[in-house]
C-alpha positions as CSV (number, residue, x, y, z in Angstrom):
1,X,-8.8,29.6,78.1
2,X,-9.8,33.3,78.6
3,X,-13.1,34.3,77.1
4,X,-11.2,37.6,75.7
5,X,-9.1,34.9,73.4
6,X,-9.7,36.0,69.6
7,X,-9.3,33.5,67.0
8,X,-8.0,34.7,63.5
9,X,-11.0,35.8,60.8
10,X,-9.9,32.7,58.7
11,X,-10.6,30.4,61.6
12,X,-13.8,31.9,61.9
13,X,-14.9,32.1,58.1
14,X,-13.9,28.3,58.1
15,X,-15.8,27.5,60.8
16,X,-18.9,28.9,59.4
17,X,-18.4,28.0,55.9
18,X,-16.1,25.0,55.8
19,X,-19.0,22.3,55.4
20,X,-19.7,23.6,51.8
21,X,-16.3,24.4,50.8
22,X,-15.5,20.8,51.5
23,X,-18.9,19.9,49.8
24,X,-17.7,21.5,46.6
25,X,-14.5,20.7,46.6
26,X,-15.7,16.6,47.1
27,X,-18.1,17.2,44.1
28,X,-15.4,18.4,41.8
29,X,-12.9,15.8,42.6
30,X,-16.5,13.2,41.9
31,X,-16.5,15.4,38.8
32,X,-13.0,14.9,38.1
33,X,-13.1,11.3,38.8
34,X,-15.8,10.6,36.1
35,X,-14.7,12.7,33.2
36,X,-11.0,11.2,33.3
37,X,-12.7,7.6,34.0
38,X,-15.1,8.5,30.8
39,X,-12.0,9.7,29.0
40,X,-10.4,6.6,29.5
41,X,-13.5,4.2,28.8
42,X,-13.7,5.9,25.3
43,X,-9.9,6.0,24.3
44,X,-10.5,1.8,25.1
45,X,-13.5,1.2,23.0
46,X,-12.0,3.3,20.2
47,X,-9.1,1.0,20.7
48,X,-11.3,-1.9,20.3
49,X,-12.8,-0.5,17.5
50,X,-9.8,0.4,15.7
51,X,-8.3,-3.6,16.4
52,X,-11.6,-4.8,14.8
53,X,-11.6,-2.6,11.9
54,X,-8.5,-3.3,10.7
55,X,-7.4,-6.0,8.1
56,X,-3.6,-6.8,7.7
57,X,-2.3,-6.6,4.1
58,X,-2.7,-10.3,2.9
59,X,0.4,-12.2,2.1
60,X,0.9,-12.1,-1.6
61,X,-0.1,-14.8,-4.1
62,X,0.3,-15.4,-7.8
63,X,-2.8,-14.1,-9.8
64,X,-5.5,-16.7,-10.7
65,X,-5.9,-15.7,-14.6
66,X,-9.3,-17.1,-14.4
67,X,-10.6,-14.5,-12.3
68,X,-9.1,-11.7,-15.1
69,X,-10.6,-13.6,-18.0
70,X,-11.5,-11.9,-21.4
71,X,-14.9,-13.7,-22.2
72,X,-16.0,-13.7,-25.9
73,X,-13.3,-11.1,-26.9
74,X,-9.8,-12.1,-28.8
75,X,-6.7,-9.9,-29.3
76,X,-7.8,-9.7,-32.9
77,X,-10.5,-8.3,-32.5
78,X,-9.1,-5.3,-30.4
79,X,-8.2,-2.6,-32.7
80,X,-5.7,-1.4,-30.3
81,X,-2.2,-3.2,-29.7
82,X,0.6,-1.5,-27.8
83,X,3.6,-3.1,-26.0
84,X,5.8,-1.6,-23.0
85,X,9.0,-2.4,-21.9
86,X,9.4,-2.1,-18.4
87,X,13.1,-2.3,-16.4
88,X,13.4,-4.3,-12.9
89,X,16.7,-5.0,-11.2
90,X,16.6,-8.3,-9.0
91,X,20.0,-6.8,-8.0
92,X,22.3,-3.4,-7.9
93,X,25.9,-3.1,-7.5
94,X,27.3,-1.2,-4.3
95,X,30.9,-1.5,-2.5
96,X,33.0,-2.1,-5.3
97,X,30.8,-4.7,-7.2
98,X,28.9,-6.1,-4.3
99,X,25.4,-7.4,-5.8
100,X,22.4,-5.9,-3.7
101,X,19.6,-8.1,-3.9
102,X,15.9,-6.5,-4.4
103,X,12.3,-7.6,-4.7
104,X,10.4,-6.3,-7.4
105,X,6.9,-5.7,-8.0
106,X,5.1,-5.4,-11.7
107,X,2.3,-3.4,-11.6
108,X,0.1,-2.9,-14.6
109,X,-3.1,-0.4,-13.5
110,X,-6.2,0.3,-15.7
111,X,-6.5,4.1,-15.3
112,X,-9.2,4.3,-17.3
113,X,-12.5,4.9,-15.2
114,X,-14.8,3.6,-17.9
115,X,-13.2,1.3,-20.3
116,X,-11.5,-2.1,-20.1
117,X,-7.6,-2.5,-20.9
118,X,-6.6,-6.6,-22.1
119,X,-3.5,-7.7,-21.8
120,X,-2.3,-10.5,-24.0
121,X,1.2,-11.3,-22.6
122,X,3.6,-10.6,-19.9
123,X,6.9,-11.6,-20.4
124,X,10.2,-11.4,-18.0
125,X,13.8,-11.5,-19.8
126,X,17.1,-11.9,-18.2
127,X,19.8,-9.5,-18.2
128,X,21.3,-11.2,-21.4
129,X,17.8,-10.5,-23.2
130,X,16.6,-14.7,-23.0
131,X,13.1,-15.1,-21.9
132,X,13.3,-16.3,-18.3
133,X,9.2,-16.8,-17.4
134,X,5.6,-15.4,-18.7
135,X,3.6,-15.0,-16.5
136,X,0.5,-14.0,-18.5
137,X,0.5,-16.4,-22.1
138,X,-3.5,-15.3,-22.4
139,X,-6.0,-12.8,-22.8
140,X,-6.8,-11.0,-19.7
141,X,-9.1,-8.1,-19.2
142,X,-8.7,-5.0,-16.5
143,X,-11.7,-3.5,-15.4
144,X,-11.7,0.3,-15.2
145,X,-9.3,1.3,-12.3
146,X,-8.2,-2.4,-11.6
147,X,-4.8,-3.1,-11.1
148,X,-3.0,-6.9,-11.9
149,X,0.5,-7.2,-9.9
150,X,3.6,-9.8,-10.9
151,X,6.2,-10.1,-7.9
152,X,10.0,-11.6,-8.7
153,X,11.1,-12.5,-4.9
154,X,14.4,-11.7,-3.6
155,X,16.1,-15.3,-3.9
156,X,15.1,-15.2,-7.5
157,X,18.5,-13.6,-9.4
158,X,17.9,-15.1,-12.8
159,X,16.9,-11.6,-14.3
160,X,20.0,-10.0,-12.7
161,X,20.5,-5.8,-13.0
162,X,19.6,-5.7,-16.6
163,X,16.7,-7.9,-16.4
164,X,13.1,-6.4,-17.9
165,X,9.6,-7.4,-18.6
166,X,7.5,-6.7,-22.1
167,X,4.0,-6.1,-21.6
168,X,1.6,-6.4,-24.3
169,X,-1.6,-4.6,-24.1
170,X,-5.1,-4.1,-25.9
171,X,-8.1,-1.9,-26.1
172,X,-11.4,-2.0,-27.7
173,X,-11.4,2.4,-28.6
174,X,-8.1,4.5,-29.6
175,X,-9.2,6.9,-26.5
176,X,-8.3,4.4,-24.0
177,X,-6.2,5.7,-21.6
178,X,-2.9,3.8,-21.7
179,X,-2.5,2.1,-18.6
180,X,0.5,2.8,-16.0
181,X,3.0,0.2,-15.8
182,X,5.5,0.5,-13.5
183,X,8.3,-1.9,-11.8
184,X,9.0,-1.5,-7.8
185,X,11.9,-2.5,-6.4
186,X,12.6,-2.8,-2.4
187,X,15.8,-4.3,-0.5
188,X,16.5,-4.4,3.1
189,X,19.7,-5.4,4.6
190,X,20.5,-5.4,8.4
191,X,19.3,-1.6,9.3
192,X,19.7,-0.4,6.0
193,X,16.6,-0.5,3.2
194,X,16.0,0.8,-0.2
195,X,13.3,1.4,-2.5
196,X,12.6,3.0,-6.5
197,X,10.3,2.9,-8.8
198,X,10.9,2.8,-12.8
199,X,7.8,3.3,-15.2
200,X,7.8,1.5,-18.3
201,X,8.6,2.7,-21.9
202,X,5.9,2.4,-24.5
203,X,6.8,0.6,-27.8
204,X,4.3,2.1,-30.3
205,X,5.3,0.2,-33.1
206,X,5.5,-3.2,-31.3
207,X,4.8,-6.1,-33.6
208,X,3.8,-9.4,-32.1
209,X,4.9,-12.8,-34.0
């Protein structure tokens, strides 16, 4: 090799200063390394987290009445009496006459945020107005902003598309807020699913016997 031989600037520069460009480029893929591996850590533990944190929706069970009980109170004494009717459908017609089956779900919700609402009797008539089941034959008192909920299972098609509940309710002051009681019905079949909601109608000048 001649001694006149010239080696490109590059080559040179390289040569002089390729021990720290290859420093700096080792410490940012270190750098790299430990913010993705950080990244990754956190996403797990918030994972974790998330998996302990959560609490799936408990299977549902018939009210215990004891737990709603009106303690030294009677509907008599309750200078406010209203009743509701409220509609549910275990089943809808579709393709010519085809029944539909559905699961409903009777919710009656104290919206009041500072008064009790009592609620003497839940009753559930078939389509041909005969009472089918009652699920509520006593007292019962809502705290404010509690909610009581009555489900009719699919299999059960002794209401049929005209069945309905009447819901009798109570409170101690006329400036109770009524409370909102509403039917939800949900179906599924194969891919298909449906869902509604009907609210109930009040009967101001509901009588008991």
């Amino acid at each position: 090799m001649s001694d006149d031989q010239k080696y490109p600037e590059w080559f040179l520069w390289f040569t002089e200063h390729g021990v720290r460009v290859l420093i700096l480029l080792a410490i940012a893929f270190m750098a790299f390394v430990y913010t993705h591996s950080r990244t990754n850590t956190e996403e797990r533990l918030h994972a974790i987290e998330d998996t302990v944190r959560y609490e799936p929706p408990r299977s549902y069970t018939p009210p215990n009445l004891d737990a709603y009980a009106a303690a030294d109170v009677s509907a008599r004494s309750l200078p406010v009496h209203r009743a509701a009717y409220v509609p549910v459908y275990s089943h809808i017609y579709y393709d010519g006459g085809r029944p539909y089956l559905l699961e409903a779900t009777l919710s009656i919700r104290n919206v009041d945020p500072k008064r009790p609402v009592y609620v003497s009797a839940v009753e559930y008539y078939d389509t041909d107005g005969k009472l089918s089941k009652k699920p509520v034959d006593r007292l019962i008192k809502l705290d404010p902003l509690q909610t009581i909920e009555f489900l009719v299972e699919r299999h059960d098609v002794t209401g049929g598309s005209g069945a309905n509940f009447i819901v009798e309710w109570h409170a101690g002051t006329r400036d109770t807020h009524a409370p909102l009681i509403e039917a939800v019905m949900v179906g599924r079949s194969g891919t298909n699913a449906i869902s509604f909601v009907r609210k109930s109608e009040p009967l101001p000048e509901w009588i008991s016997d």
